[in-house]
Every structure is written in C-alpha cells, then in structure tokens.
N, C-alpha and C positions, 0 to 999 in steps of 0.2 A: 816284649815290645819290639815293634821292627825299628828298622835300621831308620826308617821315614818318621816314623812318630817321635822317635829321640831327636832327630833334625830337626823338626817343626819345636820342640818344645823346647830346645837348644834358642834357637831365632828367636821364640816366643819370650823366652827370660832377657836375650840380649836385649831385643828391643826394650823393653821394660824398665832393664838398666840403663839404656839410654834415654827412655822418656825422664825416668825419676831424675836421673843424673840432670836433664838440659832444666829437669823444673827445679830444683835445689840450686843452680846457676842460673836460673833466673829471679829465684828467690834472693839471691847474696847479693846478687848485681840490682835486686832494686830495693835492700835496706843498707847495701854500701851508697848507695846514691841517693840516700834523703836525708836532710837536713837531720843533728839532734833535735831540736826545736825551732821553729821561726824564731829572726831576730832583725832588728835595726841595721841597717847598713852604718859603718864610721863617717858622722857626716861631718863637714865642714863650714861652721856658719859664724856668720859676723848679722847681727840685727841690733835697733837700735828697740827701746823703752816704750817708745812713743807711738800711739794708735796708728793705723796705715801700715806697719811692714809684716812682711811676712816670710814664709818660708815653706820648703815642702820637705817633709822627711818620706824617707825609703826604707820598708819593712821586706825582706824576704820569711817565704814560708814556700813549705811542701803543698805542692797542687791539690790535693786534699783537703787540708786543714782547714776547720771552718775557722777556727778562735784568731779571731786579729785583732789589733788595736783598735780605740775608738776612741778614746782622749788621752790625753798627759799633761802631768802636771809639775810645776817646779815653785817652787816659793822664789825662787827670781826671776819668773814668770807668772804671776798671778792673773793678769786677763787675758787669753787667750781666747781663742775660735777656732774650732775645730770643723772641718768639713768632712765629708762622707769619704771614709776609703775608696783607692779606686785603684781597680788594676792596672798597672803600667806597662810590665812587659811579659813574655809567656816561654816558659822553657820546656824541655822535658822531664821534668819533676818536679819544677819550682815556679813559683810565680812571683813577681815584684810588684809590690801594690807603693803607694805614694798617699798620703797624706798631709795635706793644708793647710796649714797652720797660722791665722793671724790676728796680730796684737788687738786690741779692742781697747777704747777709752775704760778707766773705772777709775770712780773717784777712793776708794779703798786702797788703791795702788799707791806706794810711795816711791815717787820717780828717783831715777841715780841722780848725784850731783853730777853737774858738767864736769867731764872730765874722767868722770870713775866707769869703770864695766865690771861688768860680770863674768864667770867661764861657769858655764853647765857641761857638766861630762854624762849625768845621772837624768832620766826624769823617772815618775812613778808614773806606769801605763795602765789603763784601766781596758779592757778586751770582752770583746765579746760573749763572754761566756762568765761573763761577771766578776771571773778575777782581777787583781791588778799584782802587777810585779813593780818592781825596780829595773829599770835595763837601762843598758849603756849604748848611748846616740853618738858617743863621738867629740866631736869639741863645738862648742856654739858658744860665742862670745854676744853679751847682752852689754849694748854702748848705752850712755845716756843719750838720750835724743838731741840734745843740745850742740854735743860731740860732732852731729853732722849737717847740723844746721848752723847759718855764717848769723852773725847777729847783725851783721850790716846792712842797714835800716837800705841800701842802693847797692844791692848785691852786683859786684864786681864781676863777676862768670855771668856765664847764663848757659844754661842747657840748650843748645840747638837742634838737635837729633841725634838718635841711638838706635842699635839695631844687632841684634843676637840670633846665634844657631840653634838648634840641639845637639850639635855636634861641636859645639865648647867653642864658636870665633862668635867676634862682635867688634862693636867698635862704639865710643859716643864723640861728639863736637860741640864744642863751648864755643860761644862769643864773647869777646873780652870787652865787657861796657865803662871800665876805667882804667883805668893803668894800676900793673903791679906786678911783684915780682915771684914766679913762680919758687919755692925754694926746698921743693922735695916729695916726695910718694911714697905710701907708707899701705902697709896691709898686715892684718897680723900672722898672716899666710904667706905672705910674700913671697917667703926667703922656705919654704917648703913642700914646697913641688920641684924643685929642680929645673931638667932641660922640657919638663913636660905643659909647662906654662910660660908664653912668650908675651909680651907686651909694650908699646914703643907710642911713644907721644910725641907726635909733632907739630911745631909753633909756625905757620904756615908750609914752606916746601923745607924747612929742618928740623931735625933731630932735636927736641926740647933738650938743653942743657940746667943744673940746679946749682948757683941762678939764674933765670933767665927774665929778662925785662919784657911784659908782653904789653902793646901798647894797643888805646882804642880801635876799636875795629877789626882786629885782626882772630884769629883763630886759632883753638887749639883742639888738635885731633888725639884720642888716646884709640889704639886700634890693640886687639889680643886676639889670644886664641891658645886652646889647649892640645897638645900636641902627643898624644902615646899610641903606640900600639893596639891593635885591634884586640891581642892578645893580653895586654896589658892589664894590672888586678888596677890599675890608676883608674881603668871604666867602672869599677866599681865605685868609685868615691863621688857622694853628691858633695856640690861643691856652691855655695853662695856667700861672694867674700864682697867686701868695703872697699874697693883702692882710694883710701884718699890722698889728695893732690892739693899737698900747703903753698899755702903762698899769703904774702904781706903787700897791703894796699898803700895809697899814700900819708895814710895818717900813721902808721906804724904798728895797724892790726894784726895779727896773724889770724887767718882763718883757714878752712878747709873745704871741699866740693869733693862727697861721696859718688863713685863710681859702681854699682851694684855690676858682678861679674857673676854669671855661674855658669856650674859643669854638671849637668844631668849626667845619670849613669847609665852606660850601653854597652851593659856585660855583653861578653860572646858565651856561647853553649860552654865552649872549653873552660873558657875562665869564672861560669857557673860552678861548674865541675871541680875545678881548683879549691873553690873557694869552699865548696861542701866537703871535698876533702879536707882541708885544713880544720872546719869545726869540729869535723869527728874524731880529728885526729887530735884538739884542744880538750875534746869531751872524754875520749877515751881515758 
C-alpha cells in the first residue's frame, strides 16, 4: 500500500470519528435538553367559588410532544370550564401552552361558607391521549364567593378604572361614594414575593395610611408592578392573586373590595434551560 493510500485512509477514519463524535454530541446535547416529561408550571392563584372567575394555567412540554392536557378536575372544584389549549410561548425544545379555566354555575356544587377557602395543590388531568395522572399545579386558594363580595346593599367603593401589562404593572381607582375607613390589605401571597412585587395606594396626592378616613368623593388609587430580572426563575411563575383592601363604613361593617393582580410568565431561553436542567436533575 503506498505512502498516499495509507494517507487517504488515515483522513478518511479521522474524519469519520469526527462525524460520529459531533453526532453522539449532538445526540447528548439534545436528550440533555428535553424535559423528563411535560408538566405544570408552580402557579400562583387566589379564585373565588362563584360562577364568572377564572384563571389560566401554564403547561410546559418538549416541542414534540403530542399528549397534553385537556381537563382537570378537583373535588373543590366541581364546575369548571375548560377551554382549548393554546400555545403561548415557543422555545428551542420546549413549548408553553396555557389553558382557561372557568368556574361555571351548578346547582350540584355546594358553595364555601362566607369566610372559609380552599388550597388545591393537586388536581387529576385528563390528556390527550386518554390518560389522566395526578399532577401538581402549585398553590390555588378556592375563597367563598361571599369573601369578596361587600353585602352593603349601597356599596361604599366603586370601581372606577383598571389597567394591566403582560409584563406584570397595573394599576385600578376607586371612588369613595360614602365615608369610611380604610383599615388594611391583605393577599394570601403578600408577604411572598419579596422585593420582586411592589405595590402603593394612594388616597388622593398621599400615601394611603391603615387607618385612613376616606371621605365622599374623593379617590383611591392602588398602582403595582412585578419587578425581577430577565433572567430571573420569578418569570416562570403564573401569578393571579386577590389584594384585598378592608375597610369599615359608618354603621360599623367591615367589608372588603377585591383587587385581581397577575403575573403571566416570560421565561427567557436561559431560564428555559435552567429550569429543564433542575427536572432532570429532580428525576435523575
């Protein structure tokens, strides 16, 4: 064999080991980047009992994957409505779909007492492909509808305008149609977001204080906003929470006027990437 033919078949094996080698590394590098299985995102919700509210949960799966959610069910949720998946956002291996979720009258349902809730951590999903599992959505607190509705027959607030992002700011404004005294803000989330959720009420040009006397006519502004890093795993988290805002009228009611907030999630590629790291490293 010459000197030339042993060359060539020299080249001819390297290259070879180099195709094999870059396709074996692009084999690791695309089942180290796919999800163990689609799942729920940790959501964050506060909903009440009563027909009208709603919610949207956040499903990640592998770009591929046909089999996805298509109901859930909870026994502290019994009428529900479900609406058709739909893709939300699109990455390089994964996709986040959203699903719609809302309460619906039934006379089978037996509503909470005023005053009591629920926490759903679990529901049973029913998928595409006919299965149904058990999986875990996260915390979703179930109020009695009563909880955010005032009974005062000459409701003391009134909703004036509201207005939200998808990048987590908003704001709403009440007018105050009788006297009374503001005397606190309450969420069951509150106190766990940290510095990544800001929020600031004010009783015309000041800083609402608890108590504050707010007299007819006058207004009150509650303005937020959700604050993290681009990079932050906080984009991950769907977020639809309650603020409510106590306050006592002249006759010595206490009531309450719900503030509906939320935080749609707006993963970055990176923090995709993060997060598919961590399941695999949960699964392994």
């Amino acid at each position: 064999m010459t000197r030339r033919a042993r060359r060539s078949i020299v080249i001819t094996i390297v290259i070879a080991i180099g195709i094999i080698a870059s396709w074996a590394g692009n084999v690791y590098a695309y089942q180290t980047g796919r999800l163990p299985e689609g799942r729920f995102l940790s959501h964050r919700i506060e909903i009440t009992d009563g027909p009208g509210d709603s919610f949207m949960l956040y499903y990640l799966a592998n770009s591929d994957d046909k089999r996805l959610p298509v109901t859930i069910s909870n026994d502290a949720l019994p009428n529900l409505r479900f609406y058709p998946i739909q893709e939300y956002m699109s990455f390089s291996r994964q996709k986040l779909y959203r699903l719609m979720v809302s309460v619906e009258p039934a006379d089978e349902a037996k509503p909470l007492e005023a005053g009591d809730s629920r926490t759903i951590h679990s529901a049973n999903v029913r998928y595409s492909d006919g299965t149904e599992e058990v999986e875990d959505v996260g915390n979703l607190i179930v109020y009695a509808e009563k909880r955010l509705v005032s009974d005062d027959t000459t409701p003391s607030i009134k909703a004036s305008s509201s207005s939200s992002s998808n990048r987590g700011t908003g704001s709403a404004s009440f007018s105050i149609k009788k006297p009374i005294t503001l005397t606190g803000s309450t969420s069951a989330f509150l106190d766990t977001f940290g510095s990544a959720f800001h929020y600031e009420l004010r009783y015309g040009e000041d800083a609402a204080r608890y108590p504050s006397i707010l007299k007819v006519g006058s207004s009150l502004k509650l303005s937020y906003e959700f604050d993290a890093p681009d990079t932050s795993m906080f984009n991950l988290l769907p977020i639809s929470m309650r603020l409510m805002l106590h306050y006592s009228n002249e006759t010595g009611g206490s009531w309450s006027q719900g503030v509906r907030i939320e935080h749609a999630p707006y993963p970055t590629e990176s923090a995709i990437r993060r997060f598919v790291a961590e399941q695999r490293r949960v699964k392994s």
